[in-house]
C-alpha positions as CSV (number, residue, x, y, z in Angstrom):
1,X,-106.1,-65.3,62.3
2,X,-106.2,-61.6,63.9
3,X,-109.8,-61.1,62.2
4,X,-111.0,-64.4,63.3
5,X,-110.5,-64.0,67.2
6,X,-113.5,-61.1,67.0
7,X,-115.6,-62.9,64.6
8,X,-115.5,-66.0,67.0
9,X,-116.0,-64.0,70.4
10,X,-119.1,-62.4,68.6
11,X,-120.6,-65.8,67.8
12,X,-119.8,-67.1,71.4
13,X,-120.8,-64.1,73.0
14,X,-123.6,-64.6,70.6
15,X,-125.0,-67.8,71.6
16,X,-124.6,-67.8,75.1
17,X,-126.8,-64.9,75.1
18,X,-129.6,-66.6,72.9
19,X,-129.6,-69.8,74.0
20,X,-132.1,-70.2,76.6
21,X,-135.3,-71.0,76.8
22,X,-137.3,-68.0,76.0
23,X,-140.9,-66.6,74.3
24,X,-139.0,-66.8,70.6
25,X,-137.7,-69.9,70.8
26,X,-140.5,-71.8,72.9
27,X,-143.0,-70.6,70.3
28,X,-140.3,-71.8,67.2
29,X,-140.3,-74.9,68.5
30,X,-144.0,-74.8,68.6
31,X,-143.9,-74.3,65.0
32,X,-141.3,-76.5,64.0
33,X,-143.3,-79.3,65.1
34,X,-146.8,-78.3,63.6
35,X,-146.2,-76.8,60.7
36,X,-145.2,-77.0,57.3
37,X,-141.2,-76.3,56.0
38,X,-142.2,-72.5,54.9
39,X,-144.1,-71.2,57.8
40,X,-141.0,-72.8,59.6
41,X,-138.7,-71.2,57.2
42,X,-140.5,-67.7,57.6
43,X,-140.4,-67.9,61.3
44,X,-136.6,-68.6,61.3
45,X,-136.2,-65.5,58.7
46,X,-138.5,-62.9,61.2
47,X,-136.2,-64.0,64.0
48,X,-132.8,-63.8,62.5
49,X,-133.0,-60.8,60.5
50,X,-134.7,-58.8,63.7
51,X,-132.2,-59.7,65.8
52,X,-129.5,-58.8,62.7
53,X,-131.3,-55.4,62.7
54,X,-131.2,-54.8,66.7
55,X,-127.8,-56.0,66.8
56,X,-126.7,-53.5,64.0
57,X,-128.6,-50.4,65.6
58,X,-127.1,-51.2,68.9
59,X,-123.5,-51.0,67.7
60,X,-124.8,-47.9,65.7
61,X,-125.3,-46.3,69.0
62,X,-129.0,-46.5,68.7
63,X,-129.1,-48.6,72.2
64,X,-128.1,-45.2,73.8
65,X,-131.4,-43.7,72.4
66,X,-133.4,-46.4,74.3
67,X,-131.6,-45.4,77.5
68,X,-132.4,-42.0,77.6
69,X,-136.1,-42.9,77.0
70,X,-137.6,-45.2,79.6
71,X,-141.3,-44.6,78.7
72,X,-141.0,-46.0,75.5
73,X,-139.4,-49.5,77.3
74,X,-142.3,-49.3,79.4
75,X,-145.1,-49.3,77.1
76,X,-143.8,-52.2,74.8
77,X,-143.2,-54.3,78.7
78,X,-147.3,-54.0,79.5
79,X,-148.0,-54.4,76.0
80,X,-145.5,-57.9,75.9
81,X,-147.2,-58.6,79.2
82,X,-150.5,-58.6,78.1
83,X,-149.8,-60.4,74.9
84,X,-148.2,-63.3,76.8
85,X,-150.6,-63.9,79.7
86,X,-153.2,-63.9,76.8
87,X,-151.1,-66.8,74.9
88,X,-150.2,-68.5,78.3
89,X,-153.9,-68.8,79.1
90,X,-154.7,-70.2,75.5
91,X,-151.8,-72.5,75.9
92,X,-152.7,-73.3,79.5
93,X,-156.4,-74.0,78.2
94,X,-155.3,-76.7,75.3
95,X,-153.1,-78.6,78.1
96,X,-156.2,-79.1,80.2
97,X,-159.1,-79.0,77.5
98,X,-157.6,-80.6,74.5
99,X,-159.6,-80.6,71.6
100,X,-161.6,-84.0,70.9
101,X,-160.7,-84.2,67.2
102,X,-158.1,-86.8,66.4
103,X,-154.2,-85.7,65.9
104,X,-154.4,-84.2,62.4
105,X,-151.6,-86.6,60.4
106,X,-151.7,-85.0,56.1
107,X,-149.5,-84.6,53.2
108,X,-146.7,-81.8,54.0
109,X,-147.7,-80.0,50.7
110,X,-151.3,-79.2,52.5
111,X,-149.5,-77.0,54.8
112,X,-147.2,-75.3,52.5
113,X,-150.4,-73.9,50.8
114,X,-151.4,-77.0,48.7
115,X,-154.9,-78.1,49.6
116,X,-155.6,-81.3,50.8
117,X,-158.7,-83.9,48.7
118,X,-161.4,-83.5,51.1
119,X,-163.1,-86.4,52.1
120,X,-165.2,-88.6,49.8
121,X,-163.7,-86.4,46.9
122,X,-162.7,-89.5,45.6
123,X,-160.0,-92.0,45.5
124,X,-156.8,-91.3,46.6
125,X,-154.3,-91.2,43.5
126,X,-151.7,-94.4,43.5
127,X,-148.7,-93.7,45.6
128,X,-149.9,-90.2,46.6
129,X,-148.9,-90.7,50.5
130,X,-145.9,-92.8,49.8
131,X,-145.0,-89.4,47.4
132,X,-145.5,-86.9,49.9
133,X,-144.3,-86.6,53.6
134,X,-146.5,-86.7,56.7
135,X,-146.9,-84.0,59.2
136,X,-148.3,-83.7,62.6
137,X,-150.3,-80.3,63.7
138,X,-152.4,-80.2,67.4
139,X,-156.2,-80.9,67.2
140,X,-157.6,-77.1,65.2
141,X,-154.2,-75.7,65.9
142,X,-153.2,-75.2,62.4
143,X,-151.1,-71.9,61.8
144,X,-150.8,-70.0,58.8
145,X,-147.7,-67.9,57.6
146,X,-149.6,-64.9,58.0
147,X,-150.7,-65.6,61.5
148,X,-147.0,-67.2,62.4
149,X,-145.0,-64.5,61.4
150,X,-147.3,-61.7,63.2
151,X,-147.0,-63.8,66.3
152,X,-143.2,-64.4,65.7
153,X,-142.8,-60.2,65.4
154,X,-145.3,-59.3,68.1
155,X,-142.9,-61.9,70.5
156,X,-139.6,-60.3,69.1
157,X,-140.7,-56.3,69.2
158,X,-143.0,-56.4,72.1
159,X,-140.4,-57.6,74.3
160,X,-138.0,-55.1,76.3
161,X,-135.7,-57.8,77.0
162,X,-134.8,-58.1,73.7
163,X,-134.0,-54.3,73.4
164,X,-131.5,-54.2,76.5
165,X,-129.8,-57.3,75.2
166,X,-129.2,-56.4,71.2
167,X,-129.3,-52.6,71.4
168,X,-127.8,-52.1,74.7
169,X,-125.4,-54.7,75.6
170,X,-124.6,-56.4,72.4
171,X,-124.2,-53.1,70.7
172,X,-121.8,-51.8,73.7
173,X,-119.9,-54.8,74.0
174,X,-118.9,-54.8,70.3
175,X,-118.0,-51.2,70.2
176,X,-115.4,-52.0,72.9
177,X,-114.2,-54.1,70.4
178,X,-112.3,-50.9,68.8
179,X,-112.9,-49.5,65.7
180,X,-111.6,-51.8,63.1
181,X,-112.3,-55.2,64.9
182,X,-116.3,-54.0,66.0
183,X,-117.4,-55.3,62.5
184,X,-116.4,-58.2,62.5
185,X,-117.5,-58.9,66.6
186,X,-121.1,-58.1,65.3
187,X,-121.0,-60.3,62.3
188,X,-120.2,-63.0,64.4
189,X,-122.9,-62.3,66.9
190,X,-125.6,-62.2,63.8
191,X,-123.9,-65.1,62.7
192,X,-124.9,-66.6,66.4
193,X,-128.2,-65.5,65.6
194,X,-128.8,-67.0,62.5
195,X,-127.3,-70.3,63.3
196,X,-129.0,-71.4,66.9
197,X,-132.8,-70.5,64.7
198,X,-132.1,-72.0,61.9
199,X,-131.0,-75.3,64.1
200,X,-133.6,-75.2,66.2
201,X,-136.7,-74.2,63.4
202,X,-135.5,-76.3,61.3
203,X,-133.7,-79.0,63.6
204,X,-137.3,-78.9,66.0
205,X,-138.8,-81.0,63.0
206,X,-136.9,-84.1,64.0
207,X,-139.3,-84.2,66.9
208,X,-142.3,-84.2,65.0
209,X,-142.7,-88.5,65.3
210,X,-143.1,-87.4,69.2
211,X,-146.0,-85.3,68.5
212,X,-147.7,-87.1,66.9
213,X,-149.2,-88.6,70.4
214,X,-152.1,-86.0,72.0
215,X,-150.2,-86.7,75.5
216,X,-147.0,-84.9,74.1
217,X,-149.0,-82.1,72.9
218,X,-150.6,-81.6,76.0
219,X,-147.6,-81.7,77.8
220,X,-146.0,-79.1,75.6
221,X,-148.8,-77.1,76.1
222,X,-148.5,-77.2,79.5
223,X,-144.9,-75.9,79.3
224,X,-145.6,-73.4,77.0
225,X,-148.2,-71.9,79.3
226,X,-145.6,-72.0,82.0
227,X,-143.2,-70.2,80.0
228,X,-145.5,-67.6,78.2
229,X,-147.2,-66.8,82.5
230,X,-143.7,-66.6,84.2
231,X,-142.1,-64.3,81.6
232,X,-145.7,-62.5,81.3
233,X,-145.6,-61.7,84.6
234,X,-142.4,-61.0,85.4
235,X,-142.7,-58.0,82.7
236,X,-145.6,-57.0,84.6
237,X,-143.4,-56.5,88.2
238,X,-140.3,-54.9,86.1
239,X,-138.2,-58.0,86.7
């Protein structure tokens, strides 16, 4: 019982920190609705295991480092900046010029790197949509594991928020958790980590029936852009 009163105020202390609305999770979400189970899976894995490593430097005392060098927070800030105005512009751009195409509605194995038959290939075989689950993906928005994964990391590292909250606080809160209980604080608060992307990666898909209407994307879009500008420019002004 002793050992499970840290593990459990890492995991709460966890969660409340993660759980907000954010750049990481706005764009998870993103994915979780548009694309296929391992893109979403990969995602979930970038996020979790860089917060995991954050987490662990901090308590090793690495978050002090980061202190004593401001210049380094300050690059990665205008760099963050400028990769989320850029995305917020995109974002803002498919809200209010959506692509004319119709919503894109294929077998589930096409976007986990199994082609789809293109058109007038032939026949479609007996029973091969009933076999296979449907997916929704925005009008030319289709993401690749490559290009999802160097998004996901460019979100996570470029982002100085994400320093002073794992390395700095995280790490100094569980260190004041004593020598023989700080282990078990930060396992929790991985734990925390692992749990809220996992749920909402892989949760998010649940939604997908709701995207599969252009309005709803637009919409999303629209919020995304929001998100992406505000956070972009607060960076920008130090906030």
């Amino acid at each position: 019982m002793t050992a499970l009163l840290p593990l459990l105020a890492g995991l709460g202390t966890g969660l409340a920190l993660i759980v907000a609305i954010g750049v990481q999770n706005t764009y998870l979400l993103r994915l979780a609705v548009s694309s296929g189970l391992r893109v979403v899976a990969a995602a979930v894995v970038v996020c979790a295991v860089s917060d995991a490593v954050l987490i662990v430097a901090g308590v090793l005392g690495v978050g002090a480092v980061v202190d004593r060098f401001p210049v380094a927070l300050l690059v990665v800030r205008f760099v963050g900046a400028a990769f989320l105005v850029t995305y917020g512009v995109l974002a803002a751009r498919r809200a209010l010029r959506p692509s004319s195409d119709a919503m894109r509605v294929a077998d589930e194995a096409a976007d986990d790197g199994v082609p789809a038959p293109a058109a007038g290939s032939g026949p479609a075989r007996p029973g091969a949509v009933a076999a296979g689950r449907t997916r929704t993906a925005p009008p030319g928005q289709a993401v690749t594991m490559r290009t999802a994964v160097a998004t996901m990391l460019v979100f996570t590292w470029a982002n100085p928020h994400v320093y002073l909250d794992t390395l700095v606080f995280l790490g100094s809160v569980a260190n004041q958790q004593g020598p023989d209980d700080r282990w078990l604080w930060t396992v929790g608060a991985v734990a925390a980590s692992c749990l809220w992307f996992g749920a909402l990666g892989f949760g998010g898909r649940v939604l997908r029936p709701l995207f599969a209407k252009p309005l709803t994307w637009r919409v999303f879009d629209g919020l995304v852009a929001v998100v992406m500008l505000t956070f972009g420019v607060l960076l920008v002004v130090g906030a």
